[in-house]
C-alpha positions as CSV (number, residue, x, y, z in Angstrom):
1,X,161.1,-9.6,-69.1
2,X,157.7,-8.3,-68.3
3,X,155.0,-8.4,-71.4
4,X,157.8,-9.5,-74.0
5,X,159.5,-12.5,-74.7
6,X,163.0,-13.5,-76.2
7,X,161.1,-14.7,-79.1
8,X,159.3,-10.8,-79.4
9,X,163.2,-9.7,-80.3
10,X,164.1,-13.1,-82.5
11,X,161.9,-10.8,-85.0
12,X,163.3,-8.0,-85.3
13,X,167.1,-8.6,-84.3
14,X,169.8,-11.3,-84.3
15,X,170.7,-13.1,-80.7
16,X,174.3,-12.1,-81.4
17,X,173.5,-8.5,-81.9
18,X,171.0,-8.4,-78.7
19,X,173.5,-9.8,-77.0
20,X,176.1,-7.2,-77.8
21,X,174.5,-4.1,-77.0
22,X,173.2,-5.7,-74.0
23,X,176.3,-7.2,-73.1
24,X,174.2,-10.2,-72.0
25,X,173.1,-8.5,-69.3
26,X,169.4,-9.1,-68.7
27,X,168.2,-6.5,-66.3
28,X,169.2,-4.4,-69.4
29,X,167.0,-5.4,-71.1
30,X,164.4,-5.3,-68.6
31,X,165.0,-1.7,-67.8
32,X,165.1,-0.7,-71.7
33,X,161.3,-2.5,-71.8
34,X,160.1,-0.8,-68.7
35,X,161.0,2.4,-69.8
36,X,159.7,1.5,-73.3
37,X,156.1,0.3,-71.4
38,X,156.2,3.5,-69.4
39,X,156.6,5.6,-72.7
40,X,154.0,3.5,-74.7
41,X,151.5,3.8,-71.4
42,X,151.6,7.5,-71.0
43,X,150.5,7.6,-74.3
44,X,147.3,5.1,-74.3
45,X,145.9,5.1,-71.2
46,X,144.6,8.5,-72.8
47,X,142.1,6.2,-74.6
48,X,143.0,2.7,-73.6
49,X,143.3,0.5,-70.4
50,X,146.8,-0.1,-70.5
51,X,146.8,-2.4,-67.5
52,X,145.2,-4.8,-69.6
53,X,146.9,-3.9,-72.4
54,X,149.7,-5.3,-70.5
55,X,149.1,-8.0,-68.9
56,X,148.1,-10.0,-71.8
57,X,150.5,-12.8,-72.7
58,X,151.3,-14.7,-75.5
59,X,149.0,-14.6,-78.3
60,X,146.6,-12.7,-76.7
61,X,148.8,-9.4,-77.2
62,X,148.5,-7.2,-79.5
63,X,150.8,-7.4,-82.1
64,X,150.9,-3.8,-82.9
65,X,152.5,-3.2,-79.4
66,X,154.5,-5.9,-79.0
67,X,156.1,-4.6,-82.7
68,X,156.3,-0.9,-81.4
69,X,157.5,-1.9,-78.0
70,X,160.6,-4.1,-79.2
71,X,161.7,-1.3,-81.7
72,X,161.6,1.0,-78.5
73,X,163.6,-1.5,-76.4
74,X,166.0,-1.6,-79.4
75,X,166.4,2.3,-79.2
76,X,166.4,2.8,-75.6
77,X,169.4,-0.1,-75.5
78,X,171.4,1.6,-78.7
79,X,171.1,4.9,-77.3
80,X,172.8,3.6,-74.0
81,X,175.8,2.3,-75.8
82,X,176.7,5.7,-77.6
83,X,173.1,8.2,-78.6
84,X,175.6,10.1,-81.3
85,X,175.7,6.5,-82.8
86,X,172.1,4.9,-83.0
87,X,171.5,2.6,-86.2
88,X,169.6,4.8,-88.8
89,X,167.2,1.7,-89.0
90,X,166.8,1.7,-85.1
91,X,165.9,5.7,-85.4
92,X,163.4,5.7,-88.1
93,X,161.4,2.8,-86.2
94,X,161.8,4.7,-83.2
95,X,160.4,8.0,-84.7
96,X,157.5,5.4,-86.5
97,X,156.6,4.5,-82.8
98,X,156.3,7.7,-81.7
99,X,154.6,9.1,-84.6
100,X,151.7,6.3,-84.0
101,X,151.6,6.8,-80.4
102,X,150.9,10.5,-81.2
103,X,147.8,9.5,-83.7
104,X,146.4,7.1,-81.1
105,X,146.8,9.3,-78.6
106,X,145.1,12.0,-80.5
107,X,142.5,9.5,-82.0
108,X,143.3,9.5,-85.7
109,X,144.4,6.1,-85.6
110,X,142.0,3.7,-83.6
111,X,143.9,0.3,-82.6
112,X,142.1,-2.7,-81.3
113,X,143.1,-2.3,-77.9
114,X,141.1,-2.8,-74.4
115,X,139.0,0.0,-73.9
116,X,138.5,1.4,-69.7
117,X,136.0,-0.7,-68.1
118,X,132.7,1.0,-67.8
119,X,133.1,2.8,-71.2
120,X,131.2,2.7,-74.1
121,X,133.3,2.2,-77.4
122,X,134.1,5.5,-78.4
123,X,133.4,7.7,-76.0
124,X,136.4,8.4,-73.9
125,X,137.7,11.6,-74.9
126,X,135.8,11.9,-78.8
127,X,134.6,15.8,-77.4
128,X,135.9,18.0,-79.9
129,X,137.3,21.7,-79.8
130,X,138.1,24.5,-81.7
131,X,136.6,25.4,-85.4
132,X,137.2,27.1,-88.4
133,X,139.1,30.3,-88.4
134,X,136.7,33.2,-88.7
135,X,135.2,34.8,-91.6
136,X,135.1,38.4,-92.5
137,X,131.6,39.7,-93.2
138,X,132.2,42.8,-94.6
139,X,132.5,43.7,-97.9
């Protein structure tokens, strides 16, 4: 695995059910979390350096991500088995996911993550656009 461990997924799912939908087959895993990374990385290096985002180990990751990321492994490895038939559980963490990479990416939610080196804190992409809808001055 790349950024998580086997203890990242001890969390969130049994070794026996892992171990099912990934038929113990570990570049199966590895290709779920790669795709997952990719996923979670086109959405924060909007905002965030992602390369260190992801090359922290161990306790120095953020446990936001690691959370979101194992819940997209889990998806990505359901959906492989049969999409029509993805745990209900599974889904709604996988829609949560997205929903929050949506937020940060927009910058309504604001995660202690690595900002781009030679930024100051909040400055990378806080220009904002657009306004309130035109009023009518005529009587």
């Amino acid at each position: 695995m790349v950024f998580l461990t086997e203890d990242d997924f001890k969390q969130q799912v049994k070794d026996e059910i892992l171990t099912s939908i990934t038929g113990g087959d570990a570049t199966l895993l590895n290709s779920a979390e790669l795709r997952a990374i990719a996923q979670m990385t086109d959405a924060l290096n909007v905002r965030y350096d992602v390369v260190n985002i992801f090359n922290k180990t161990g306790s120095n990751r953020n446990d936001g991500v690691v959370m979101r990321l194992v819940d997209m492994v889990l998806y990505h490895l359901h959906s492989r088995i049969n999409p029509g038939q993805v745990p209900q559980l599974r889904a709604d963490r996988y829609a949560d996911c997205m929903e929050w990479l949506q937020f940060v990416a927009s910058g309504k939610f604001a995660p202690d993550l690595p900002l781009p080196a030679g930024t100051d804190e909040g400055t990378k992409l806080d220009v904002q656009y657009g306004g309130k809808p035109a009023r009518n001055p005529y009587y």
